[in-house]
SESE-682650 format. One record per atom (N, C-alpha, C, CB): residue in one letter; x, y, z; atom name; chain. Coordinates in nm, 3 decimals. Glycine has a CB too. Layout:
<dogus>
+-------+---------+---------+---------+------+------+
: milum :       x :       y :       z : sefi : keba :
+-------+---------+---------+---------+------+------+
:     a :       X :       Y :       Z :   CA :    A :
...
+-------+---------+---------+---------+------+------+
</dogus>
This chain:
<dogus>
+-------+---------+---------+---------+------+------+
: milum :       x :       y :       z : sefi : keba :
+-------+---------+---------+---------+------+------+
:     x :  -0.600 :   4.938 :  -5.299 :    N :    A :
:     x :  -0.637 :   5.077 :  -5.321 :   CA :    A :
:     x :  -0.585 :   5.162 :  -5.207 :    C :    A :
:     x :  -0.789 :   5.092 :  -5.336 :   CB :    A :
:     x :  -0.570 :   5.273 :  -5.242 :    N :    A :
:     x :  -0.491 :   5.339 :  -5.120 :   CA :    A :
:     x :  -0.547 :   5.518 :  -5.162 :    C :    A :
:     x :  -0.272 :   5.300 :  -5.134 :   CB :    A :
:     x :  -0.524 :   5.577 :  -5.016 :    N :    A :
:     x :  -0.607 :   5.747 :  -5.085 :   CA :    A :
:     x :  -0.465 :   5.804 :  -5.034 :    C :    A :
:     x :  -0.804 :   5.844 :  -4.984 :   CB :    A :
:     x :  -0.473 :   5.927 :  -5.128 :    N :    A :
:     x :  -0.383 :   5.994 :  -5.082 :   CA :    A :
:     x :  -0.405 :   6.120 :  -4.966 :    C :    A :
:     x :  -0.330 :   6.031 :  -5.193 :   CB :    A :
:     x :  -0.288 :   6.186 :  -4.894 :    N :    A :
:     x :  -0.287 :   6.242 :  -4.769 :   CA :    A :
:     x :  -0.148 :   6.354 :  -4.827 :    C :    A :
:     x :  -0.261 :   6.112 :  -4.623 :   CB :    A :
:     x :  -0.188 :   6.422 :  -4.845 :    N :    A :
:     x :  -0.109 :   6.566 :  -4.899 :   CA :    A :
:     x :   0.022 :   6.474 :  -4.940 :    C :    A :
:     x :  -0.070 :   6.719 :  -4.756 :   CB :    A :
:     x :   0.055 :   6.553 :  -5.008 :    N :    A :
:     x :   0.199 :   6.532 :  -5.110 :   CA :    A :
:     x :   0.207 :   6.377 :  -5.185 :    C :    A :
:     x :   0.361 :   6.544 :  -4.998 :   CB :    A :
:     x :   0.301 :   6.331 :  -5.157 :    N :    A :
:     x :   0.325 :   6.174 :  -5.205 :   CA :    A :
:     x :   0.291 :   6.072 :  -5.091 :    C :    A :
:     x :   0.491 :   6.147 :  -5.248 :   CB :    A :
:     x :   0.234 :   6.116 :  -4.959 :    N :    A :
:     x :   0.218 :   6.005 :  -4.888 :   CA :    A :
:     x :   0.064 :   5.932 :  -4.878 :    C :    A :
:     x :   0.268 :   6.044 :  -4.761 :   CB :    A :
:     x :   0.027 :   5.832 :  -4.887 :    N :    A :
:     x :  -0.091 :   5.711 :  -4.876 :   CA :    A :
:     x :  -0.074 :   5.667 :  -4.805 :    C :    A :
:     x :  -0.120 :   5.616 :  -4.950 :   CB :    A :
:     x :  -0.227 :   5.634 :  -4.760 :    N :    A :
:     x :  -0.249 :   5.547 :  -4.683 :   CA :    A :
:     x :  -0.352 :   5.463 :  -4.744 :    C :    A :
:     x :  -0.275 :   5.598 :  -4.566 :   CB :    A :
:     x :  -0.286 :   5.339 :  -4.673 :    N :    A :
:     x :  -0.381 :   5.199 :  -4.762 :   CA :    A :
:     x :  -0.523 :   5.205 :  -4.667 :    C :    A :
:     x :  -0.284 :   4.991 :  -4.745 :   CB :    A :
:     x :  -0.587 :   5.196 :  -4.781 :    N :    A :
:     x :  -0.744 :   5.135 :  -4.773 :   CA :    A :
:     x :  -0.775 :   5.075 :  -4.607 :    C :    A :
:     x :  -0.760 :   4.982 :  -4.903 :   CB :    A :
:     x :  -0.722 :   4.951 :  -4.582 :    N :    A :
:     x :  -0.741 :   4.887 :  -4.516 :   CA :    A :
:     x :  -0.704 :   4.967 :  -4.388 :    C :    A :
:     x :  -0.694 :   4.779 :  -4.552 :   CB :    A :
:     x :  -0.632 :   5.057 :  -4.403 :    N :    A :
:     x :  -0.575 :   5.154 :  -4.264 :   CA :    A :
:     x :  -0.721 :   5.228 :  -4.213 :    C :    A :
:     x :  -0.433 :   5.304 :  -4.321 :   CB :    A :
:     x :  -0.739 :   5.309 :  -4.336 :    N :    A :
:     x :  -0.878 :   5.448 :  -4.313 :   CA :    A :
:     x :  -0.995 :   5.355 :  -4.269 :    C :    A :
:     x :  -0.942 :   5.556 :  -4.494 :   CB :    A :
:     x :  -0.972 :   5.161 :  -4.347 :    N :    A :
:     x :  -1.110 :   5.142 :  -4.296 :   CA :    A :
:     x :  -1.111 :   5.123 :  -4.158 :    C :    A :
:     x :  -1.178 :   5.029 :  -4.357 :   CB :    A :
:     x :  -1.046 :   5.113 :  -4.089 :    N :    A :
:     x :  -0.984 :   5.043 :  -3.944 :   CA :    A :
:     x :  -0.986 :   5.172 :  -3.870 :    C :    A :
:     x :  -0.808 :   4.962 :  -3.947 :   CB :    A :
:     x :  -0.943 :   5.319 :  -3.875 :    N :    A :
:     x :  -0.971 :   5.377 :  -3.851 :   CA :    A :
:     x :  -1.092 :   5.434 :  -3.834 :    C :    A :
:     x :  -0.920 :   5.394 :  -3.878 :   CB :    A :
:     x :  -1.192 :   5.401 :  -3.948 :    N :    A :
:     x :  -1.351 :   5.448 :  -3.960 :   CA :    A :
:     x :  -1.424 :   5.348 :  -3.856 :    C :    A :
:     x :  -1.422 :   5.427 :  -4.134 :   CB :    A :
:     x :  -1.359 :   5.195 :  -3.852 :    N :    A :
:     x :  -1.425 :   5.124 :  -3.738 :   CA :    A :
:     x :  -1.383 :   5.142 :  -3.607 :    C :    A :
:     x :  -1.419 :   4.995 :  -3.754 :   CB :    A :
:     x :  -1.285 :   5.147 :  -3.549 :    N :    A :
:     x :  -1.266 :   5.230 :  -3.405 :   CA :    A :
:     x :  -1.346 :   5.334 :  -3.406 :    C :    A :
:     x :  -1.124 :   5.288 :  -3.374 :   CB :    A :
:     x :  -1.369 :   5.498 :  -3.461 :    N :    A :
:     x :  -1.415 :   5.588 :  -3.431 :   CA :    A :
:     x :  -1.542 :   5.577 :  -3.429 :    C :    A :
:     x :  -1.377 :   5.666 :  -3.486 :   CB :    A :
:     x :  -1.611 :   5.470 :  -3.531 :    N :    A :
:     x :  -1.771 :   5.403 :  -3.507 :   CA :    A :
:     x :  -1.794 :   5.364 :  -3.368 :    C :    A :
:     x :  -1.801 :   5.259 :  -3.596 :   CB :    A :
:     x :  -1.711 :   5.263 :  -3.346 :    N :    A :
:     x :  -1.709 :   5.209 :  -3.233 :   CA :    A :
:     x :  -1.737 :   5.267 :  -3.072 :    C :    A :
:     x :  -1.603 :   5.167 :  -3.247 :   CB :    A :
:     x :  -1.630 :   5.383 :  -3.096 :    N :    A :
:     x :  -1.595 :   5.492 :  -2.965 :   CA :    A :
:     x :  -1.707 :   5.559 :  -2.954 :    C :    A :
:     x :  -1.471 :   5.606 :  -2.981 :   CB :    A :
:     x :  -1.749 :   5.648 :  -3.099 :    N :    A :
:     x :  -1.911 :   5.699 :  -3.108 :   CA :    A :
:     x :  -2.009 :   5.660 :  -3.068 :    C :    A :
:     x :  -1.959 :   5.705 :  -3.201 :   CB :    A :
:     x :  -2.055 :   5.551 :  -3.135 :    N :    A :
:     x :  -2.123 :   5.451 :  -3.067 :   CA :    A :
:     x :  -2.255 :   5.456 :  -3.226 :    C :    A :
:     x :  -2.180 :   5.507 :  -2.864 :   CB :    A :
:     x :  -2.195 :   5.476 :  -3.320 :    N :    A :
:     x :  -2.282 :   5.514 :  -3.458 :   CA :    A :
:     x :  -2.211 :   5.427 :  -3.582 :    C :    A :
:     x :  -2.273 :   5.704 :  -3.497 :   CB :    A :
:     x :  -2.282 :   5.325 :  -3.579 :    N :    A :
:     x :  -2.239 :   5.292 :  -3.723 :   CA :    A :
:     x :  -2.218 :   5.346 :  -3.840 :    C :    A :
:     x :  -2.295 :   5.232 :  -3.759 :   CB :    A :
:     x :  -2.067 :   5.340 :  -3.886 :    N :    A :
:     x :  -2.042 :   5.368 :  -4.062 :   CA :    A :
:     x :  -1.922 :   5.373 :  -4.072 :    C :    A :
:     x :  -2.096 :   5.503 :  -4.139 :   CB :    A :
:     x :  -1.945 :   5.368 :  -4.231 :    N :    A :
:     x :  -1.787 :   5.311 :  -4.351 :   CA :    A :
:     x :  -1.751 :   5.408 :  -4.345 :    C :    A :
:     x :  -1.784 :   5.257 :  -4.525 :   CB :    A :
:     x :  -1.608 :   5.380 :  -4.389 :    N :    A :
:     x :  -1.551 :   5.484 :  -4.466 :   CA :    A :
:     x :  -1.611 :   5.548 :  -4.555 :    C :    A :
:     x :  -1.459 :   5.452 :  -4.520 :   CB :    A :
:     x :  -1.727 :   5.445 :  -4.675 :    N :    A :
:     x :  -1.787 :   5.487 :  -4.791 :   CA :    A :
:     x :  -1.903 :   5.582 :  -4.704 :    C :    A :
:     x :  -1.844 :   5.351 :  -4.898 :   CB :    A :
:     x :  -1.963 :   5.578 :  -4.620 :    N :    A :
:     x :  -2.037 :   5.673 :  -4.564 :   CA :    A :
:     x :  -1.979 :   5.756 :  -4.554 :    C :    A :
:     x :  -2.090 :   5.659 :  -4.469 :   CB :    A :
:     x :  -1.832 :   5.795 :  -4.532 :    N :    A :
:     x :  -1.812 :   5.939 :  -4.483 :   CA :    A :
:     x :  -1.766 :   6.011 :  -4.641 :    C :    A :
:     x :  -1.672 :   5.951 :  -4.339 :   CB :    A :
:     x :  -1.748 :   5.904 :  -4.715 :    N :    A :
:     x :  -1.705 :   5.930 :  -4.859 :   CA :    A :
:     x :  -1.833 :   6.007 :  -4.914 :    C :    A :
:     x :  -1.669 :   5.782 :  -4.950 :   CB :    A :
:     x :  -1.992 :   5.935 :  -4.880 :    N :    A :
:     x :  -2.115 :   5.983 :  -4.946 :   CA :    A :
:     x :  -2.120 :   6.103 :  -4.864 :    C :    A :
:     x :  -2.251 :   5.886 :  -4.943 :   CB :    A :
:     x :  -2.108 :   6.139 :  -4.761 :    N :    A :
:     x :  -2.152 :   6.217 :  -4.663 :   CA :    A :
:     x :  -2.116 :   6.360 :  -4.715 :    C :    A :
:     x :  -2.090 :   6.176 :  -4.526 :   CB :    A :
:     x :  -1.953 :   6.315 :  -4.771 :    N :    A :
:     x :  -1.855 :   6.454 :  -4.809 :   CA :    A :
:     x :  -1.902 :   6.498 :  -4.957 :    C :    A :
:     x :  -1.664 :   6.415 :  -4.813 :   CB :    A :
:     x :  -1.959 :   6.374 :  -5.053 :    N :    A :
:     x :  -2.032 :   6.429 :  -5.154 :   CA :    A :
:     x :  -2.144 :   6.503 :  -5.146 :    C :    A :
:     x :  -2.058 :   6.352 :  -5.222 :   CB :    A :
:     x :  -2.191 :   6.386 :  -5.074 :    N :    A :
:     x :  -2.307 :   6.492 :  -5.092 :   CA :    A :
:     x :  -2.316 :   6.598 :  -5.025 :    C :    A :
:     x :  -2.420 :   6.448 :  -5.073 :   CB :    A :
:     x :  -2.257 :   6.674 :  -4.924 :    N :    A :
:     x :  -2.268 :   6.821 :  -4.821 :   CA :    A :
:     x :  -2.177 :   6.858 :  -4.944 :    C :    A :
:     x :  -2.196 :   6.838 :  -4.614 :   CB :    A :
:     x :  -2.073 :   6.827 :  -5.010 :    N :    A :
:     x :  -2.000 :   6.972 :  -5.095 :   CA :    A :
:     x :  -2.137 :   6.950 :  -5.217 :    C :    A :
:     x :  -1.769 :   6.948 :  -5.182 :   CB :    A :
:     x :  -2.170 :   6.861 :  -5.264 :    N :    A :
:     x :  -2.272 :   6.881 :  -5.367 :   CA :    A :
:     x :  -2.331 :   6.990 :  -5.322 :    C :    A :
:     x :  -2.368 :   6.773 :  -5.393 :   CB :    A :
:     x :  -2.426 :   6.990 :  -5.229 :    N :    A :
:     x :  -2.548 :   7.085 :  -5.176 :   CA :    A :
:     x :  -2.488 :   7.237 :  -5.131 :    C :    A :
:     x :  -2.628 :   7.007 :  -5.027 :   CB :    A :
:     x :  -2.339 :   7.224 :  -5.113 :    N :    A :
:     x :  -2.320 :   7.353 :  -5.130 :   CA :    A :
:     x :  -2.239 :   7.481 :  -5.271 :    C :    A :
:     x :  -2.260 :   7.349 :  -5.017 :   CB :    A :
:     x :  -2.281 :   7.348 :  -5.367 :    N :    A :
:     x :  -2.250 :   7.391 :  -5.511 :   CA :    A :
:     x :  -2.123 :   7.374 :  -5.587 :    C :    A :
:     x :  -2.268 :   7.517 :  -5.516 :   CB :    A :
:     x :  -2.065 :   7.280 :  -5.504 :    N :    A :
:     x :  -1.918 :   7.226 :  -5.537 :   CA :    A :
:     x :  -1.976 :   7.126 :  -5.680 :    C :    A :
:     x :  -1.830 :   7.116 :  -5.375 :   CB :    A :
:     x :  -1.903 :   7.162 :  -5.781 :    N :    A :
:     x :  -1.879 :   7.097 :  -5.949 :   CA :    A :
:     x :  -1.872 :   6.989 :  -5.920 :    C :    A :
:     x :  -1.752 :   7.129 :  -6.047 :   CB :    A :
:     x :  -1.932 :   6.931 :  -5.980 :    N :    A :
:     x :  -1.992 :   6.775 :  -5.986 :   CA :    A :
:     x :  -1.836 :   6.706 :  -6.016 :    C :    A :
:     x :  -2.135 :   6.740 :  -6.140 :   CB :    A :
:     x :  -1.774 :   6.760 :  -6.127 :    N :    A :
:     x :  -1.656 :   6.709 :  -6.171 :   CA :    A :
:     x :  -1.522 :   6.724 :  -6.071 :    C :    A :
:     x :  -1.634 :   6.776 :  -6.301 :   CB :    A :
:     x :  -1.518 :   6.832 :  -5.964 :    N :    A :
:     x :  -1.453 :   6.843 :  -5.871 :   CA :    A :
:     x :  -1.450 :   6.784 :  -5.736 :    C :    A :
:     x :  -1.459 :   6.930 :  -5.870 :   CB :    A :
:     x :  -1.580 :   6.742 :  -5.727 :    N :    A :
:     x :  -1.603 :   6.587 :  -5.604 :   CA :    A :
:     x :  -1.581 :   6.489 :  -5.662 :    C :    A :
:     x :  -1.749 :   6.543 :  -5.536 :   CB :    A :
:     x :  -1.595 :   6.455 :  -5.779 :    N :    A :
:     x :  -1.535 :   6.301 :  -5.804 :   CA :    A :
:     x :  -1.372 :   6.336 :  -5.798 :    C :    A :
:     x :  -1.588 :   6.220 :  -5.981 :   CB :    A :
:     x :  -1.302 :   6.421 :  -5.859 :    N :    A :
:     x :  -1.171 :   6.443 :  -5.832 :   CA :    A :
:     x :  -1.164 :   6.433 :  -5.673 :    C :    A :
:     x :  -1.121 :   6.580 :  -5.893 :   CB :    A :
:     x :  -1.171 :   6.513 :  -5.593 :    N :    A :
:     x :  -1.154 :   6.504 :  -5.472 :   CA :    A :
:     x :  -1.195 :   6.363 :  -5.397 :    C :    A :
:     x :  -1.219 :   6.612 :  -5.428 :   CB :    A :
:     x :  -1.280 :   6.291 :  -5.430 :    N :    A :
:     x :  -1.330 :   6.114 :  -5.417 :   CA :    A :
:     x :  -1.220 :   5.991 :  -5.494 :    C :    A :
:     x :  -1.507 :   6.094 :  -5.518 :   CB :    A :
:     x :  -1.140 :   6.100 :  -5.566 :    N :    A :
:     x :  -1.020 :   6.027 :  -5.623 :   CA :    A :
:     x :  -1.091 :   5.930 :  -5.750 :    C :    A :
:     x :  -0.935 :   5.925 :  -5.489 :   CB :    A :
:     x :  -1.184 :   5.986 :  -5.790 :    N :    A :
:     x :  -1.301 :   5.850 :  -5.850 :   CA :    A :
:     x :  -1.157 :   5.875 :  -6.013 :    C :    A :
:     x :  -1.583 :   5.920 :  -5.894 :   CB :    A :
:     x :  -1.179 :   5.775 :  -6.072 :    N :    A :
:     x :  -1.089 :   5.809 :  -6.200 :   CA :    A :
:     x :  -1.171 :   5.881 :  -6.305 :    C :    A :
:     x :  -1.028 :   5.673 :  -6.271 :   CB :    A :
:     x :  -1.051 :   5.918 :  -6.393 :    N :    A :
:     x :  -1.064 :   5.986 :  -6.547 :   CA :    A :
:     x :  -0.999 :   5.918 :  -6.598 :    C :    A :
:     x :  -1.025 :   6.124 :  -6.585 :   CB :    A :
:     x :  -1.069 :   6.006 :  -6.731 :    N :    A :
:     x :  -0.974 :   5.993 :  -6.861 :   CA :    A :
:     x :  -0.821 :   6.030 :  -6.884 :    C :    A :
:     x :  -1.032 :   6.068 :  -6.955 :   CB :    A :
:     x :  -0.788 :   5.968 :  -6.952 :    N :    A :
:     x :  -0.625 :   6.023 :  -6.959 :   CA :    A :
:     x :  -0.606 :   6.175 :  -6.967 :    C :    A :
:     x :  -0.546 :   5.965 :  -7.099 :   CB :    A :
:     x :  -0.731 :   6.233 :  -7.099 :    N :    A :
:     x :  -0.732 :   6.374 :  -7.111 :   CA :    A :
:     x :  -0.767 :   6.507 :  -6.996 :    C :    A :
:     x :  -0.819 :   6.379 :  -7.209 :   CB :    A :
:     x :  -0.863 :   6.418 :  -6.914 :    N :    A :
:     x :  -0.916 :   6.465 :  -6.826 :   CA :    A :
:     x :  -0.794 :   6.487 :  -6.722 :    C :    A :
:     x :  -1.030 :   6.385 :  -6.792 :   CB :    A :
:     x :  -0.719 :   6.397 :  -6.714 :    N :    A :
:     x :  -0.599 :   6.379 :  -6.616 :   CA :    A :
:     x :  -0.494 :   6.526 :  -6.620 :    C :    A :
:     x :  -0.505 :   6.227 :  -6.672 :   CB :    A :
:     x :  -0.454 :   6.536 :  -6.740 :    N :    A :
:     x :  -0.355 :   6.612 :  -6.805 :   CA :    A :
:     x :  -0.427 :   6.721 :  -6.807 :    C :    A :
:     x :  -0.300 :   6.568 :  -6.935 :   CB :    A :
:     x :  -0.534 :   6.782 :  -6.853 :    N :    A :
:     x :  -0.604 :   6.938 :  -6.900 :   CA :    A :
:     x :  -0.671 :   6.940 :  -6.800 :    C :    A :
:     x :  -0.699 :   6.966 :  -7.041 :   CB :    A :
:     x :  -0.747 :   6.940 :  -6.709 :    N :    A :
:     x :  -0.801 :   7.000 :  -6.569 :   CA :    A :
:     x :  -0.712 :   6.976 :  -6.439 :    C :    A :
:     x :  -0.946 :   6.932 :  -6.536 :   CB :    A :
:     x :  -0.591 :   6.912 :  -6.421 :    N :    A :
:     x :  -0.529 :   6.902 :  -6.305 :   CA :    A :
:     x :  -0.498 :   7.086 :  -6.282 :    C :    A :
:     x :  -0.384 :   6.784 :  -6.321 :   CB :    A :
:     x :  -0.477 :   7.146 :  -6.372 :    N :    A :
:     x :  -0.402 :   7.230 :  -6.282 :   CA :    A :
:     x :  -0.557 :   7.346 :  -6.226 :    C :    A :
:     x :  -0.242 :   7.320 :  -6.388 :   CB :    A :
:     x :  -0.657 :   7.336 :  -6.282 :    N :    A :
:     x :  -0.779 :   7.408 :  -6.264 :   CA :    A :
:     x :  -0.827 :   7.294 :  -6.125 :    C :    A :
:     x :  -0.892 :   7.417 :  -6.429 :   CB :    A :
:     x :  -0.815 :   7.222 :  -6.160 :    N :    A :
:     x :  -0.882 :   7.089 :  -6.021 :   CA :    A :
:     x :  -0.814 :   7.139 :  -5.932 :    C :    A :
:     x :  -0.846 :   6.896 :  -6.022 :   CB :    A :
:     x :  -0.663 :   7.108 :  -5.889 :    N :    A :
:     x :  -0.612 :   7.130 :  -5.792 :   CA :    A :
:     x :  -0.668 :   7.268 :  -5.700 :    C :    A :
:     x :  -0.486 :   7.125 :  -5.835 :   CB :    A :
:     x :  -0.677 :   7.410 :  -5.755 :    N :    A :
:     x :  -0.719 :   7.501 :  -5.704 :   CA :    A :
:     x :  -0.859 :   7.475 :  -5.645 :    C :    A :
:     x :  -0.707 :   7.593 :  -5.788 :   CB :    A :
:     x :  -0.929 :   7.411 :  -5.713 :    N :    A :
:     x :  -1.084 :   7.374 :  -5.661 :   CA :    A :
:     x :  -1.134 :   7.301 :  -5.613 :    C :    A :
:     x :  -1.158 :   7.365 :  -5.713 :   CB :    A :
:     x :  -1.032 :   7.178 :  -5.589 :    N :    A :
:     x :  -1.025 :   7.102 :  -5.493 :   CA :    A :
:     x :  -0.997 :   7.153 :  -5.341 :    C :    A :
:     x :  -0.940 :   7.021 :  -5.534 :   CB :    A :
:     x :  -0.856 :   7.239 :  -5.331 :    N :    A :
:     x :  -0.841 :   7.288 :  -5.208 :   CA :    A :
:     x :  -0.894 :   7.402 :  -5.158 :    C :    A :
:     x :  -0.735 :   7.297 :  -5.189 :   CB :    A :
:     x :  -1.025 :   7.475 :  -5.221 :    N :    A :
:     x :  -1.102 :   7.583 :  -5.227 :   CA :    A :
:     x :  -1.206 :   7.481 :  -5.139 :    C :    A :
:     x :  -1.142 :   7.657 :  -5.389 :   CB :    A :
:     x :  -1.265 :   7.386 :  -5.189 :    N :    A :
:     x :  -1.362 :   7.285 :  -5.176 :   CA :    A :
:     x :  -1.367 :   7.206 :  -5.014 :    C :    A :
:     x :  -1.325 :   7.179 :  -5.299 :   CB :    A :
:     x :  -1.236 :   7.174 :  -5.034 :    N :    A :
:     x :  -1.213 :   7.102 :  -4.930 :   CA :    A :
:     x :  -1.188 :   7.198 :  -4.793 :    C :    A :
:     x :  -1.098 :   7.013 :  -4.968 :   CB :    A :
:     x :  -1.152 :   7.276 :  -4.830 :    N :    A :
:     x :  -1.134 :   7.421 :  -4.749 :   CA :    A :
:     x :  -1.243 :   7.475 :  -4.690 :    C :    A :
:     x :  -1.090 :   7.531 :  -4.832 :   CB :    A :
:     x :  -1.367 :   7.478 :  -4.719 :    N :    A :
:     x :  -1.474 :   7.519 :  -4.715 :   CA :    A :
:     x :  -1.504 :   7.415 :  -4.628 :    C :    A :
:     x :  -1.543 :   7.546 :  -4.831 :   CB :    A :
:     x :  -1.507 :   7.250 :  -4.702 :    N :    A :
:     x :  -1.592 :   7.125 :  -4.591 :   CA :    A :
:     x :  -1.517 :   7.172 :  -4.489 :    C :    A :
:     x :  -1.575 :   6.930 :  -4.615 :   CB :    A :
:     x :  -1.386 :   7.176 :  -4.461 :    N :    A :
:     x :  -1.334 :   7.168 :  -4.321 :   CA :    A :
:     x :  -1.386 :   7.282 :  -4.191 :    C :    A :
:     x :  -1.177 :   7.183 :  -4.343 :   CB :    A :
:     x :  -1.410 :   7.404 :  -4.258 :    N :    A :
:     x :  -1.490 :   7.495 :  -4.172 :   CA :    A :
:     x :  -1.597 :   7.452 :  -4.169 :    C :    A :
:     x :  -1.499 :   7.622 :  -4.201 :   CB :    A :
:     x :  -1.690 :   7.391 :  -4.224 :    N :    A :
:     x :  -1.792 :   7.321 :  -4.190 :   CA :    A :
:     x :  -1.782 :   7.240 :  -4.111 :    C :    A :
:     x :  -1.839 :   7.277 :  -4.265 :   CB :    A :
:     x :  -1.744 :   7.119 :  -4.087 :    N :    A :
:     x :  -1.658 :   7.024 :  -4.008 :   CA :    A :
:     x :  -1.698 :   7.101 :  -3.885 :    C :    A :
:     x :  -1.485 :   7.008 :  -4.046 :   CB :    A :
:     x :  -1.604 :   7.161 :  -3.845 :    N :    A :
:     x :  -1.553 :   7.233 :  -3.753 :   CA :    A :
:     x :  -1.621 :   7.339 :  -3.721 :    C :    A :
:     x :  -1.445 :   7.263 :  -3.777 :   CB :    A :
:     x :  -1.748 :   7.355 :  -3.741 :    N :    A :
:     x :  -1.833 :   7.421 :  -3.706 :   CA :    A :
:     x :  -1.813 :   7.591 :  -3.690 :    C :    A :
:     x :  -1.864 :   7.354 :  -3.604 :   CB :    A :
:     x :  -1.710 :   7.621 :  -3.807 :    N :    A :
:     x :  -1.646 :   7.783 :  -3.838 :   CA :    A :
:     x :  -1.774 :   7.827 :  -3.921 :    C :    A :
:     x :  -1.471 :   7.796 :  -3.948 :   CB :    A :
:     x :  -1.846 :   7.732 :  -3.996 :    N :    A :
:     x :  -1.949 :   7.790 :  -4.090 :   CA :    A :
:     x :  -2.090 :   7.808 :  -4.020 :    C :    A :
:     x :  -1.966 :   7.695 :  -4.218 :   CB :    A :
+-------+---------+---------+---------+------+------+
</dogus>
């Protein structure tokens, strides 16, 4: 399994998890990758981000139809979404 990182480039699974364990490590706070996966659901959930637009953004799959007729509405609301966590993040919000 592998996530994607703007355009056509991935990174494999096994990279982000290795990454999530060093920065545990350095912190000194245990957690997964899948923690930071729940973490990002659930804070865009609670701030009213479409249920159907965090599983897109979680990369979780669809339907074929789903694939083809909301990509081009997803894409905008994905990077609206994600746009928002990152000023959060970063303590702009």
């Amino acid at each position: 399994m592998c996530s994607a990182l703007g355009g056509d480039r991935f990174i494999a699974s096994r990279t982000i998890n290795n990454w999530c364990s060093e920065l545990s490590h350095k912190v000194g706070i245990k957690f997964t990758s899948h923690d930071l996966r729940k973490l990002t659901a659930d804070s865009l959930q609670d701030r009213g981000v479409n249920s159907e637009v965090i599983e897109m953004i979680l990369n979780h799959s669809q339907g074929d139809l789903d694939k083809v007729y909301k990509q081009r509405y997803s894409q905008t609301q994905m990077r609206l979404a994600i746009e928002e966590w990152a000023r959060v993040v970063l303590g702009e919000v």
